[in-house]
C-alpha angles and dihedrals in degrees: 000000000000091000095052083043090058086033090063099037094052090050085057093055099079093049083048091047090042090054109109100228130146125193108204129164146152126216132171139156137215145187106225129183121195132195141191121212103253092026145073121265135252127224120195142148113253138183099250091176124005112168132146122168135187108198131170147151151219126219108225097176134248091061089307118131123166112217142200134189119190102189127181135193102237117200111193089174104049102014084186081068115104097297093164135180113245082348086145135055104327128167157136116227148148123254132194150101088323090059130244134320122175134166128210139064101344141168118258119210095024100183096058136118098024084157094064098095103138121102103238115001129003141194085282095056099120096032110127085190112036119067087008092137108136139191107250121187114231099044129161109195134183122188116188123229115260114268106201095320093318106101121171131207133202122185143180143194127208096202130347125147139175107263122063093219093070111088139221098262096050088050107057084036090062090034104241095178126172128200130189136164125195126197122191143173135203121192131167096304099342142080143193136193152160133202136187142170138181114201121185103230123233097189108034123070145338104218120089092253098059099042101091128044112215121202125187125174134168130200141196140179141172127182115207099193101290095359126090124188127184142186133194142183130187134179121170133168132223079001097141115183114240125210116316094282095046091240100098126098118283116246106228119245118253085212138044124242091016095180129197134193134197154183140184146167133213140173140171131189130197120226104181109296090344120081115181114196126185121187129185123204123188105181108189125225125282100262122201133157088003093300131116122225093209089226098121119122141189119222122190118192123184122178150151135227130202127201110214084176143343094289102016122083144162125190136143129227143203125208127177132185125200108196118210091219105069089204092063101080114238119248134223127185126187115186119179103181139171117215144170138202123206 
């Protein structure tokens, strides 16, 4: 009986050698101190990046594959934080000459926050409109085929909402849906897209003005051999930034259509194993009924990262945050992490 047992085990190995299958991930870790203009700082040790993925395909003929991704948040730091089975983009789908179509948890807006290079916070770090893609469950997403560099996606959620108590089920029963469409371009060293989304609130608002929120953003980038420069723009309406991690609950507007408007710039460079960036954000203020909330803000952020291998590196990195309003207290944040890909 034990032989027949190794006998058939062995007979599985090849099939389990011919799957298509690929494990990726990146981790890294950083110690991190805050401060607040007016108060003392705060050092801790925080997950800047935390990503393991299983992957894999099937080859259906005639160009057709059917595909599948399993993707997980990974927390070195606080393994109690939001480690979460299949928590990331996560999906079954077709793929072919028609292009890709997948289902599942999926990110909306794919294409956004290309300015985000930095390892743990950037210039856009307190932006409630720029870099606000999200992973929604339910979603249906298409991406075209490239024709010749220009490639379009259209996505749609089921059912997603602003507040993580309310579940699944509540949300596709009150219909919840959220839409977005993303349009980009790659040409030799530069890129162009543009991303937007419109999500139906749960939480904000009952009039009809305040019961969407409404995100555009455009990007743009161009390498000149070791140089990189980007540019970015965001505008969103009825978008309200939540507590410092954006988990918290949302705080509900005083007035309807409140809309906001942003740009920033970014560029990094590599010299050698070294590559210094440097990113600038200005976020207007909240506008309604032709009046300014004077809660804007302008963030710089400057770093350096160091490559101890192809998919080791070290760097440490500086962000701080102005605020317009000189009762809300300035912010500064140093990070200085150690990460891996493999």
């Amino acid at each position: 009986m034990k032989k027949l047992i190794v006998l058939a085990t062995l007979a599985a190995l090849p099939a389990v050698a011919m799957a298509d299958v690929t494990i990726s991930g990146n981790l890294a870790v950083g110690i991190v101190n805050t401060k607040a203009s007016g108060s003392g700082s705060l050092t801790t040790e925080d997950r800047t990046s935390g990503e393991i993925k299983f992957a894999g395909s099937d080859d259906l003929g005639n160009g057709l594959k059917g595909i599948w991704q399993i993707a997980s948040r990974i927390n070195l730091a606080d393994t109690a934080d939001g480690n979460t089975f299949a928590g990331r983009d996560s999906y079954v789908g077709l793929e072919g000459g028609f292009g890709r179509l997948t289902l599942g948890n999926i990110y909306l807006m794919p294409t956004s926050g290309a300015m985000a290079i930095f390892e743990n916070d950037s210039a856009t770090w307190k932006s409630s409109i720029y870099d606000q893609g999200d992973r929604y469950n339910n979603t249906v997403s298409y991406k075209t085929p490239s024709f010749s560099g220009f490639t379009a996606t259209v996505q749609h959620s089921f059912g997603s909402g602003t507040t993580s108590s309310v579940d699944d089920t509540t949300r596709e029963a009150d219909k919840l849906y959220s839409q977005a469409i993303s349009l980009a371009y790659e040409g030799d060293g530069w890129t162009v897209s543009y991303d937007a989304s419109r999500s139906k609130l749960d939480t904000l608002g009952t009039t009809s003005d305040t019961k969407y929120k409404t995100l555009h953003e455009l990007n743009a980038s161009v390498t000149l051999s070791d140089l990189t420069l980007m540019a970015g723009y965001a505008r969103g309406v009825n978008n309200f930034p939540s507590d410092d991690d954006g988990e918290g609950t949302v705080t509900a507007p005083t007035v309807d259509h409140v809309k906001r408007s942003g740009w920033g710039l970014a560029a990094s460079y590599a010299l050698g194993n070294f590559t210094p960036k440097i990113g600038f954000w200005k976020e207007g203020d909240a506008k309604a009924d032709g009046e300014n909330a004077n809660d804007g803000h302008k963030t710089w952020a400057v770093g350096v990262e160091y490559a101890l291998s192809k998919r080791t590196r070290a760097g440490v990195e500086l962000v701080k945050v102005n605020y317009d309003d000189n009762a809300t207290a300035d912010l500064r944040e140093a990070t200085i992490y150690l990460g891996t890909k493999f």
